[in-house]
N, C-alpha and C positions, 0 to 999 in steps of 0.2 A: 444553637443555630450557627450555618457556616457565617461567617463575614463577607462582606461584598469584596474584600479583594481577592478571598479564597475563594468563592463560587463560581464553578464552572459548568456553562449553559454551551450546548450548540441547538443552534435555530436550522433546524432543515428547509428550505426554500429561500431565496435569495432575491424575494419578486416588490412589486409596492409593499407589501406589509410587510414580509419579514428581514427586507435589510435594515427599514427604519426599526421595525422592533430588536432587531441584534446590535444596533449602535447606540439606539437608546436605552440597554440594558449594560453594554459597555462602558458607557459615559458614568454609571457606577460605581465602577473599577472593578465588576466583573471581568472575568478571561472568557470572552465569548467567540467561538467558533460557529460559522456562518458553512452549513455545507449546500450546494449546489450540484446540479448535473451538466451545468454549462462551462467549459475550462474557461470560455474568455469573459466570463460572468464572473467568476473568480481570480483572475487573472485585473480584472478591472478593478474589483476591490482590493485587493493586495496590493496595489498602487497607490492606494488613497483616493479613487476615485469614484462614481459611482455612474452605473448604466440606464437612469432611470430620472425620470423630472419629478422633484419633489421641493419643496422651497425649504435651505438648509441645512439638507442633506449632507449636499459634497462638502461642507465646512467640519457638520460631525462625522461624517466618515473618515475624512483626510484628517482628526484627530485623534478618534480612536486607534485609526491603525498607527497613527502614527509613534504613538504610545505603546503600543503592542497589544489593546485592549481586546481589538478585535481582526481577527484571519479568517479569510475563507479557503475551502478544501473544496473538492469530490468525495473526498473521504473523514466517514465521522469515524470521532472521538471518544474516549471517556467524556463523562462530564457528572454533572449532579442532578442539571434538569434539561430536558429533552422539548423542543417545543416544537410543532410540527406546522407550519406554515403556506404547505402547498399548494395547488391548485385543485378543487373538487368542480369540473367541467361537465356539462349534461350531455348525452346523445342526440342525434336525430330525432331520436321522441318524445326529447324531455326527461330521459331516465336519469337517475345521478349517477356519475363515476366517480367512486372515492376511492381508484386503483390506485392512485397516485399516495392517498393516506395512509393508504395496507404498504407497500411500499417503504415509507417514512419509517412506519412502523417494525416492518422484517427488517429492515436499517439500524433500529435505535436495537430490537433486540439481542444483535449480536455483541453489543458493549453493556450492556445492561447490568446493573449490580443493586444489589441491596441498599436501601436508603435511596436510591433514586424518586425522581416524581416527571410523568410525563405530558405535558400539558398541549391538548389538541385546539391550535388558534384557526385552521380552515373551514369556511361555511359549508356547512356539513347537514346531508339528513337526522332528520331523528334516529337515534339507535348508532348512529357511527363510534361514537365514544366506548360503547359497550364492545361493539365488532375489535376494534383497537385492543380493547381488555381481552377478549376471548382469542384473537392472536398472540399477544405474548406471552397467554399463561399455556397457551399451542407450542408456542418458539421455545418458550422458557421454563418448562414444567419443574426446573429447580429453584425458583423462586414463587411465592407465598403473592398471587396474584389476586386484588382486591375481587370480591366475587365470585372471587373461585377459592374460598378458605375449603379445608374439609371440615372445620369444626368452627365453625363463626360465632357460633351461641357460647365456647368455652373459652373467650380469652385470648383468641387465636390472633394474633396481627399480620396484616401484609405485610409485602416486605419493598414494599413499590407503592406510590400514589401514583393516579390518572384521573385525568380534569379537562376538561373543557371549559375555552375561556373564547370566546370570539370577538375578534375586533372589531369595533363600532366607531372609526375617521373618517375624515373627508379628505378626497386626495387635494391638495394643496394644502393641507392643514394635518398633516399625518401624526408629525413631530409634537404639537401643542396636542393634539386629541392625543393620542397614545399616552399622555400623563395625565389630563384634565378630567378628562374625560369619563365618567363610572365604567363597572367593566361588573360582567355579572361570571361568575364564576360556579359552573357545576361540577360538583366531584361522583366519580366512581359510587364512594361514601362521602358522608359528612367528613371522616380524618383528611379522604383524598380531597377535597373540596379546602379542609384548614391550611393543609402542606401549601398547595397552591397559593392560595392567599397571601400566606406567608413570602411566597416569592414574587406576589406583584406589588405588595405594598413598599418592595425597595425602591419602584420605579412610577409608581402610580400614585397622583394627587387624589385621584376622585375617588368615589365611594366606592367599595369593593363588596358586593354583595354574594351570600353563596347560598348553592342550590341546587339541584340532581344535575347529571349530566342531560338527563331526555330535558330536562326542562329550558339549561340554557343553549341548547342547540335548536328547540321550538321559540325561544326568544330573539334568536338573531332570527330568524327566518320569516317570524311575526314583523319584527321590525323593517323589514325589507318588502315584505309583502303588503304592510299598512303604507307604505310610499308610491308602492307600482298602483295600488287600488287609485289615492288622489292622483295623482299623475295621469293616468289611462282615467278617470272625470275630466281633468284638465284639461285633454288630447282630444275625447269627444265633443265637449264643449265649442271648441275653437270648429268643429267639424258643422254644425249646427251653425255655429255664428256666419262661418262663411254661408253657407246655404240661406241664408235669411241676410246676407247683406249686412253687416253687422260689425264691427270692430272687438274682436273678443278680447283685447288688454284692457280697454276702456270697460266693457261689461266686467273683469275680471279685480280689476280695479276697484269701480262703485259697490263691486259686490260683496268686497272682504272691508269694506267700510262698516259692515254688520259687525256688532260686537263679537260676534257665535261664528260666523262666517271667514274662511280663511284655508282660501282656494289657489292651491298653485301653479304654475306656470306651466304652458301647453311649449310644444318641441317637435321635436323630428320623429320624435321614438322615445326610447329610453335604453341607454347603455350600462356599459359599468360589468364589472365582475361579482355585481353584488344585485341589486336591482334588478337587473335584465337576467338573471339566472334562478336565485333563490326561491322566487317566490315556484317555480316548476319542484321543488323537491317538496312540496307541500301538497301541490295535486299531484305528483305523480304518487306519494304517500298517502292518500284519501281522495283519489276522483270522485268519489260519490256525495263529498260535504264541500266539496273547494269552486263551484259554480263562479262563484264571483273573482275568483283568484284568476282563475285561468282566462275570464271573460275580458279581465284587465290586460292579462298578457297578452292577448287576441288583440284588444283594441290600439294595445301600446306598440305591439308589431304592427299592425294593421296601420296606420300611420306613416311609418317610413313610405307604404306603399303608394298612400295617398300624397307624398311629399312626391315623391319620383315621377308621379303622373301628373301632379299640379308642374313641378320643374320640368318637362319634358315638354308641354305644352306651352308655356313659354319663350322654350329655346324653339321651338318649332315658329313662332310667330316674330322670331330676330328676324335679320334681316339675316339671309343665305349666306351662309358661313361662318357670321358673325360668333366669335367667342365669349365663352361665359365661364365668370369664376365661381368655384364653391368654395365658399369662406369656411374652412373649417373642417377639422378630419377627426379630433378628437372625442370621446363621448361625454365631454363638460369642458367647459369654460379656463384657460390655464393651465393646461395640465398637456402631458402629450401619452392620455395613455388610451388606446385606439381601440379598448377591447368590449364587443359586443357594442361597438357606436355605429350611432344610426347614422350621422354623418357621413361615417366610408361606406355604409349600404349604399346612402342615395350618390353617392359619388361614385361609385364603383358600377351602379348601374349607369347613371348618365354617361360614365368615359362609355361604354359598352355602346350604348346608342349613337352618340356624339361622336366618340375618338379623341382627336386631339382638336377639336375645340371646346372640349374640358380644359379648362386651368384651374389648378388647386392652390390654394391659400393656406399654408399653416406653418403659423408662426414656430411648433412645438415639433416639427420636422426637418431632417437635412435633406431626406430623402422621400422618394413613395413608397407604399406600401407596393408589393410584387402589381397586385392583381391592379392596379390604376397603370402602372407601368407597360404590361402586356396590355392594355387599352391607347395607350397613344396619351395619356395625362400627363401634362405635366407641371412641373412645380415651378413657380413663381411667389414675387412676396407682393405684397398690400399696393403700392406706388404703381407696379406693373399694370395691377391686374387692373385700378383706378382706369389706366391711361388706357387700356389697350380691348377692353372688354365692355360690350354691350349690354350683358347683363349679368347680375348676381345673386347667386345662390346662398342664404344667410343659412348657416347647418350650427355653428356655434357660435357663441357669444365672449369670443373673448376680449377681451378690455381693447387689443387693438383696433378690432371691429369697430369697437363703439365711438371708437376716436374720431372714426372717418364722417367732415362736417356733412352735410343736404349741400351743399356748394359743388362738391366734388362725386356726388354720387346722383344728381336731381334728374340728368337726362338717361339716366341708367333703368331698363328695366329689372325687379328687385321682387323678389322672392323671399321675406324676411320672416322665415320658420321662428323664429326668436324675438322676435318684438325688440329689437335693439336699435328701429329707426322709427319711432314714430311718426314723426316727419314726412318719412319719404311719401312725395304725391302719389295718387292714384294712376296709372297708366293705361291705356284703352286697349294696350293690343296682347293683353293677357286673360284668361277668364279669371271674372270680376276684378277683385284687385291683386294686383300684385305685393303688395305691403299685406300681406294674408296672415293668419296666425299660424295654420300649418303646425 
């Protein structure tokens, strides 16, 4: 077995998961090379710094590199294990793109050598791991490609492992889960499944479980889609309670008092590059058995929309001109990472109706996103918005939100998608209440 100071990995994609996973395999004393398509994405880490909010991070990045553990490029390298980390985004219809992993893949090919092992960490459809395999035994037909032996029955060895392993953190907690955390591991084969293992057990506390590749690429996707199902109950629940006059944290509250019961929290929507995506590569893979899958994603999108119409009708009953803030751009609590969040839907719709008596709130920004900008939004922090704003829009929950006492927000009218004030009174000149669950 190589030793972790001789082993050399490059991690392709540069994004939440794979810079923490390239410094934390660094921190080793692995020689980990970090490649990218963004210069000033690598340009930032070759500095010791990092482009991205993670609690941590910039400590072990500005270590690693500092040591020389870990470089990032545009241009891969030799190495021993190849990990492919990038983005698999859906279409217009819900279809999966996994152009970006063929990609990775035609990339890793051209360095590629015997005794390598290539380990695919992007949320991925069923079958992608295999497409990976039938590219580079396409690219590389001089190397002995798992499942594509000519004689498998007699002895014959690849000369290459490929695995799938996908990541199961939470963003704010990337660094502690990436070690603690189980990690389920499918191989090619049962060998490509041990080779792997072998290389996360340098880096990985929790259980390392192995098992086909179709299997743990239907496991990450199970697991993302059993959360968008509760979530999208959550979201309808709170939909019902409003219409029946009802306080849905209190009902949601008394009702996971049940031993068996244990129901969680209703929102804007549902974001994230995992959540808000995944569970579509499951119907779009079986529309005829996924009824309930996609009815979640319906109700879970379907939400934003009834947030934008509940916040619209309230800024429409301010007082003429009056400004209002949306607390919140991110799509979870802490974190500044803005992708597929419901928050900047219903914010991006309201600057559109509004303009600039949109003010946004977000602690995890310097700046706007383009499209609030070309609306007239603009950025302010917590104190401002306190003082100067009639009412607010609650879209996340972050700790500074929560801070803010009923003293400084009681004559405000409040929109609190998030249940982070339960306090705040009722107000008359909004339909029903404006402390909504939303």
């Amino acid at each position: 077995m190589i030793s972790d100071s001789e082993l050399k990995v490059v991690v392709l994609g540069l994004g939440y998961i794979g810079l923490p996973t390239a410094a934390v395999i660094a921190r080793t004393g692995a020689s980990v090379l970090g490649v990218d398509v963004t210069q000033s994405v690598v340009d930032t880490i070759n500095s010791g710094k990092v482009h991205i909010e993670e609690v941590d991070l910039d400590g072990l990045v500005s270590g690693v590199v500092a040591r020389g553990s870990l470089r990032a490029s545009m241009q891969i390298a030799l190495a021993d294990v190849f990990v492919i980390a990038v983005p698999t985004p859906f279409a217009d219809d819900h279809a999966p793109n996994i152009g970006y992993v063929l990609k990775a893949a035609t990339t890793i090919a051209t360095v590629l050598k015997a005794g390598d092992t290539i380990i695919l960490e992007s949320t991925s459809p069923v079958g992608t791991t295999e497409q990976v395999r039938d590219l580079i035994a396409k690219l590389r037909p001089d190397l002995r490609v798992p499942g594509h032996l000519r004689a498998p029955g007699a002895g014959e060895q690849a000369d290459i492992a490929i695995a799938y392993c996908p990541e199961r953190v939470l963003p704010g907690r990337i660094l502690v889960e990436l070690i603690d955390n189980d990690r389920v591991i499918g191989g090619i084969t049962p060998r490509c499944a041990r080779k792997a293992l072998t290389f996360y057990r340098r880096f990985v506390r929790g259980a390392c479980v192995t098992t086909t590749a179709r299997a743990a690429e239907m496991t990450k996707l199970t697991e993302n889609a059993f959360r968008d199902v509760n979530i999208a109950f959550a979201n309808e629940l709170s939909l019902v309670a409003d219409t029946m006059g009802v306080d849905v944290w209190e009902v949601i509250r008394l009702a996971n008092r049940h031993p068996r019961v244990n129901i969680l929290s209703p929102g804007p929507g549902v974001g994230g590059h995992c959540i808000a995506v995944d569970p579509w590569f499951l119907v779009h893979a079986d529309p005829a058995n996924t009824p309930l899958i996609r009815t979640a994603r319906e109700v879970n999108d379907g939400k934003t929309d009834h947030v934008i119409a509940q916040a619209a009708a309230m800024i429409d009953l301010l007082p003429n001109g009056a400004p209002v803030a949306c607390l919140g751009l991110a799509f979870k609590a802490n974190i500044d990472d803005f992708r597929e969040s419901p928050a900047l839907k219903v914010a991006t719709a309201l600057a559109a109706r509004f303009g600039r008596r949109v003010r946004i709130v977000e602690p995890y920004a310097d700046t706007l996103p383009p499209a609030l900008v070309a609306r007239d939004a603009t950025l302010i922090d917590i104190d401002e918005a306190i003082e100067t704003c009639a009412g607010m829009v609650v879209l996340v929950d972050h700790d500074l939100f929560r801070s803010v006492p009923l003293a400084e927000r009681v004559d405000k009218a409040v929109l609190d998608t998030r249940g982070i004030w339960p306090d705040q009174p009722t107000r008359s000149i909004a339909p029903q209440s404006l402390r909504l669950a939303s």
